[in-house]
C-alpha positions as CSV (number, residue, x, y, z in Angstrom):
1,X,5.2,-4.2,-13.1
2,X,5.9,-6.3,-10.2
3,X,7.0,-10.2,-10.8
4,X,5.8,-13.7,-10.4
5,X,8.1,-16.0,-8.1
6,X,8.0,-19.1,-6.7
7,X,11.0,-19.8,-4.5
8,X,11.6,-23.3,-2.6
9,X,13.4,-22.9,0.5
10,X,15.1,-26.9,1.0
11,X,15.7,-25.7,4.7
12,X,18.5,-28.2,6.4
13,X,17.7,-31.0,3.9
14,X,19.3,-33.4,1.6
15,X,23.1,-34.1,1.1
16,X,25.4,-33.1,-1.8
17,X,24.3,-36.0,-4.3
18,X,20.2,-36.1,-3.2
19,X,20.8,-31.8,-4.0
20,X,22.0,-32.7,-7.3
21,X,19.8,-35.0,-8.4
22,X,16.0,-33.4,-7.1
23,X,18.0,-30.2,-8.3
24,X,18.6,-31.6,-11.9
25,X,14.5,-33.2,-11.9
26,X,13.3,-29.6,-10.8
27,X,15.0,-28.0,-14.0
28,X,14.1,-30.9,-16.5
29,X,10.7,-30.8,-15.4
30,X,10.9,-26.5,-15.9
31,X,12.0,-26.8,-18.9
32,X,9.2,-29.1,-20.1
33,X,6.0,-27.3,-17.7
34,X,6.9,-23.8,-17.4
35,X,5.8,-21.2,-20.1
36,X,8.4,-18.6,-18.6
37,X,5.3,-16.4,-16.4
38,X,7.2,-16.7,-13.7
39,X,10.7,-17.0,-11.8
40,X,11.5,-20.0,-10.4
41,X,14.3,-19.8,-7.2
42,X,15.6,-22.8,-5.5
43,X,17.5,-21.7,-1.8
44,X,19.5,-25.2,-0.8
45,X,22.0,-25.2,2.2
46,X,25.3,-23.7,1.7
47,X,26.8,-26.6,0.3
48,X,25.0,-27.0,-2.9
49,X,25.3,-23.4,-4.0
50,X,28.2,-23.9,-5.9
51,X,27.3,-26.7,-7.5
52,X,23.8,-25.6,-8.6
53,X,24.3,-22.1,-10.0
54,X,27.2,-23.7,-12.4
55,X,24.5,-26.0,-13.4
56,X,22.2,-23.2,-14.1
57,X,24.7,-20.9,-15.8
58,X,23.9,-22.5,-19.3
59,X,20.1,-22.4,-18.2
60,X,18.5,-19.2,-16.7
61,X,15.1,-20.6,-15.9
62,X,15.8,-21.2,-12.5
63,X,17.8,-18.6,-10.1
64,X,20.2,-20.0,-6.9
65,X,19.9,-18.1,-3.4
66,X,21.0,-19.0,-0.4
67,X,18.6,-19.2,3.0
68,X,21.3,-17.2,5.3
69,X,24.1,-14.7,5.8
70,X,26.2,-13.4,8.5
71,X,25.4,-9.5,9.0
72,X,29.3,-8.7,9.1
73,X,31.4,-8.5,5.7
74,X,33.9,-11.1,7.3
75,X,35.7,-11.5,10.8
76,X,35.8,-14.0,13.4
77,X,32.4,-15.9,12.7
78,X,33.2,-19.7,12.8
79,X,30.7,-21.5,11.2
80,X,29.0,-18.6,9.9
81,X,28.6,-17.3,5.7
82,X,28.9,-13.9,4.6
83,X,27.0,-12.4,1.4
84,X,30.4,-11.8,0.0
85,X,30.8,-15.3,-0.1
86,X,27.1,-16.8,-1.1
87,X,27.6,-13.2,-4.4
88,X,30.9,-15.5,-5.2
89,X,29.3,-18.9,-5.7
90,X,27.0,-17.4,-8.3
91,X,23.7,-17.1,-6.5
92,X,21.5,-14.2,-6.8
93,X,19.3,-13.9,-4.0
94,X,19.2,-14.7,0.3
95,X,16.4,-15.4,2.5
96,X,16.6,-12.9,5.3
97,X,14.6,-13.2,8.7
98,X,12.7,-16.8,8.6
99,X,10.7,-17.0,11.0
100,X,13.0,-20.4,11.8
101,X,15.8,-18.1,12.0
102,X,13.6,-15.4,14.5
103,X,12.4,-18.5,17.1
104,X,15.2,-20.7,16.4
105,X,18.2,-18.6,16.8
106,X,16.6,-15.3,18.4
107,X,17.3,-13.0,15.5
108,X,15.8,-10.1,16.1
109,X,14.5,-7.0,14.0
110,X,17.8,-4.5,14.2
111,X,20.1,-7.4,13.5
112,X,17.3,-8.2,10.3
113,X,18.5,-4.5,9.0
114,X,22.1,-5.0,8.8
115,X,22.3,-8.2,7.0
116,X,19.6,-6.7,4.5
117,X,22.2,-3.8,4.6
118,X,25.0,-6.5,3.6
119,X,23.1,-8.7,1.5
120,X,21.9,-5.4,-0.8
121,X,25.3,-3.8,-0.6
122,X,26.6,-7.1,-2.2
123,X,24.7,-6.8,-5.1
124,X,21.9,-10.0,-3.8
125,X,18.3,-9.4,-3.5
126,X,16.8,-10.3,-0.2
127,X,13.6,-12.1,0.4
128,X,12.8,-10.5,3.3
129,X,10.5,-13.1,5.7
130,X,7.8,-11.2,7.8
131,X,4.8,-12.4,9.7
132,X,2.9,-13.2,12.8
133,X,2.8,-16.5,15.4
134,X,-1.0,-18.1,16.2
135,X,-1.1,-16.1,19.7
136,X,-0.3,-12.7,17.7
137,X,-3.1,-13.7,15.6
138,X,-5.2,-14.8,18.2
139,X,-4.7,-11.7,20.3
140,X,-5.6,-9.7,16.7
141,X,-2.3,-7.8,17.0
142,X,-1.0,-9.3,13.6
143,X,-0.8,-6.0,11.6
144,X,0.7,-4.4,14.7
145,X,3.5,-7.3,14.4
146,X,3.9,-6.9,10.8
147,X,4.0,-3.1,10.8
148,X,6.5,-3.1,13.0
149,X,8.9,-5.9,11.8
150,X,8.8,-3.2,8.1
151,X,9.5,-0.3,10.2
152,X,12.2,-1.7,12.8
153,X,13.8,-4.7,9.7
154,X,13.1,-2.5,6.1
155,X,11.9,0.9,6.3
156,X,15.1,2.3,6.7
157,X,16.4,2.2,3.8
158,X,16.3,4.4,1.1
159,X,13.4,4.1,-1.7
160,X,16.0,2.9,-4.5
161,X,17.5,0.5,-1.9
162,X,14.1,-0.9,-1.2
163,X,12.3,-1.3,-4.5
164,X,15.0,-4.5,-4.5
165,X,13.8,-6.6,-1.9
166,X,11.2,-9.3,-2.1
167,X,8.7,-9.5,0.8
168,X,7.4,-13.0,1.9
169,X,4.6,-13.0,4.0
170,X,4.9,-15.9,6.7
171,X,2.5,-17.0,8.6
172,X,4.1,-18.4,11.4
173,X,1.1,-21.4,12.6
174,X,1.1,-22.2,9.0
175,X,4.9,-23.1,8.6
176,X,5.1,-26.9,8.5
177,X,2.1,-27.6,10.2
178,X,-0.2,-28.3,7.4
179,X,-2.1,-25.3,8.3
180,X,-2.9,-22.6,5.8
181,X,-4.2,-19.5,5.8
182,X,-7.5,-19.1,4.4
183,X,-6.8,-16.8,0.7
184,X,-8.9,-14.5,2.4
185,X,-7.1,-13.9,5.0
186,X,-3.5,-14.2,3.3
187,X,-4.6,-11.3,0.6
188,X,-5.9,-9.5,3.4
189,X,-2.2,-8.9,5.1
190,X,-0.5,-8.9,1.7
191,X,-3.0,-6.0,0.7
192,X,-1.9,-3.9,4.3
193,X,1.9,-4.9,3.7
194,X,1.6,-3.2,0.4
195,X,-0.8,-0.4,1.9
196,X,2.1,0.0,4.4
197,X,5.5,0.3,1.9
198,X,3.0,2.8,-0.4
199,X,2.5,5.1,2.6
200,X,6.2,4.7,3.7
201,X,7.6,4.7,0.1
202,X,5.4,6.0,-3.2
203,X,2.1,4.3,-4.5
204,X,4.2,3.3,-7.7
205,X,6.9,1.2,-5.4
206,X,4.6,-0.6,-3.2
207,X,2.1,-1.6,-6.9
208,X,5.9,-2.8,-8.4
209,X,7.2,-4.6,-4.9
210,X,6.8,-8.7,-5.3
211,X,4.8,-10.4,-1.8
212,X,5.1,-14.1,-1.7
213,X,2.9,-16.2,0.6
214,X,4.8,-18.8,2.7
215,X,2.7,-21.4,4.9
216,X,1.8,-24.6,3.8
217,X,1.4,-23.9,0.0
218,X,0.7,-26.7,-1.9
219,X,-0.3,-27.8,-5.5
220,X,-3.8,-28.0,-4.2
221,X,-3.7,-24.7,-2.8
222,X,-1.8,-22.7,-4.7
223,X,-3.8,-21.7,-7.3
224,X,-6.3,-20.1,-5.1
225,X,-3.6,-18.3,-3.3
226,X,-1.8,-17.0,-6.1
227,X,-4.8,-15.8,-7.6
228,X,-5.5,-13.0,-5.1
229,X,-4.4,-9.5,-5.9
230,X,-2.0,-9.2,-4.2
231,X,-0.1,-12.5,-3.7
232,X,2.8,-12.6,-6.6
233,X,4.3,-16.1,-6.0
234,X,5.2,-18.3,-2.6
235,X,7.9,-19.0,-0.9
236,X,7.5,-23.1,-0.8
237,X,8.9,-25.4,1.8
238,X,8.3,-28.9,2.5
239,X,6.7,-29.1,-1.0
240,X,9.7,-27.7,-2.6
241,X,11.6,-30.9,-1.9
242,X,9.3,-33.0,-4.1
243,X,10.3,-31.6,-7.9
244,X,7.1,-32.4,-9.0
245,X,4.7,-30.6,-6.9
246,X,7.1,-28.1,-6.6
247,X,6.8,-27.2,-10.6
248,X,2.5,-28.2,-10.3
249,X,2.9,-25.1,-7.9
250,X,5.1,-23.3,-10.4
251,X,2.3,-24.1,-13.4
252,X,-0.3,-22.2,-11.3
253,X,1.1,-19.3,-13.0
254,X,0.7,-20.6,-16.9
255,X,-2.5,-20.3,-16.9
């Protein structure tokens, strides 16, 4: 039976102290609204990793990941994080393959495969970030796009490998631009992305595997998103940084 999460990715926001405190308001606020349906994720930049998942090691209703990692297990990388070191601080899971990461920083699909390689051979589950820009929509090449960011990123590795990751669905118009896509039309992909690891995989994997939406998702929203099929949680951005639409969007799922 696949799970509920809702993840907030803080992107390159807030310093040590702001981290601490929205951190400490998101888990006092869990604690009071959330009936335990679901798992709650918060990825904050590097720096706050640490400090979080001690905070959450006497509370497990929310889970630390990071939103990065170097594909290499160590070496000459200045600047850069490896999963050894993101395992050590206490977190559990890694964003891999943003679409801020893809346009930003040019990451393409065979460099994708090796950090999932590193992130699952350190023991962290990856939530692997898939999904098409407004042209690729527009041109209705989409699931061509998504196919083949699976095949070329994911489909590689072996079944018991896979059945660990977390798929995010990322429509790339929709990221920060207030745009959303319709539920129709998010169930619609979520619904060939699972269609896609069943014919790759088993029918039994691809019914287990969780597929968070990312784009946009908001407390208005999200309860008509989540309540498609196959949508199992989001993967929440600007809205994550506000504790208290951030748990209204993690409520959706007490009902």
């Amino acid at each position: 039976m696949r799970k509920n999460i809702v993840a907030g990715n803080w992107k390159m926001n807030l310093d040590h102290a702001a981290g601490l405190q929205l951190f400490a308001e998101i888990v006092n606020l869990v604690k009071v609204d959330v009936n335990g349906n679901q798992e709650v994720v918060v990825c904050p930049p590097f720096i706050h990793l640490s400090s979080l998942a001690e905070l959450v090691k006497s509370n497990s209703t929310v889970s630390i990941g990071a939103q990065n990692c170097h594909h290499a297990d160590s070496g000459a990388y200045t600047g850069e994080i490896s999963a050894a070191m993101i395992k050590s601080t206490g977190a559990e899971y890694v964003i891999i393959g943003h679409s801020e990461r893809r346009a930003f920083f040019a990451e393409d699909d065979l460099l994708l495969a090796q950090k999932l390689d590193i992130v699952l051979k350190n023991g962290l589950t990856p939530i692997f970030c898939i999904g098409e820009t407004l042209e690729q929509r527009n041109a209705g090449t989409h699931f061509d796009v998504i196919e083949n960011q699976l095949k070329e990123a994911a489909f590689h590795l072996e079944e018991n490998q896979f059945k660990n990751l977390v798929l995010a669905y990322e429509p790339v118009w929709a990221i920060g631009t207030g745009l959303t896509a319709t539920p129709e039309q998010a169930q619609e992909v979520h619904a060939f992305i699972r269609s896609k690891v069943g014919s790759q995989y088993s029918i039994q994997l691809a019914n287990d595997l969780t597929i968070l939406y990312g784009g946009s998702c908001n407390p208005k929203n999200a309860a008509e998103l989540f309540g498609q099929e196959d949508i199992d949680g989001g993967l929440i951005g600007g809205a994550s940084l506000k504790a208290r639409d951030f748990v209204d969007i993690i409520k959706v799922f007490n009902s």
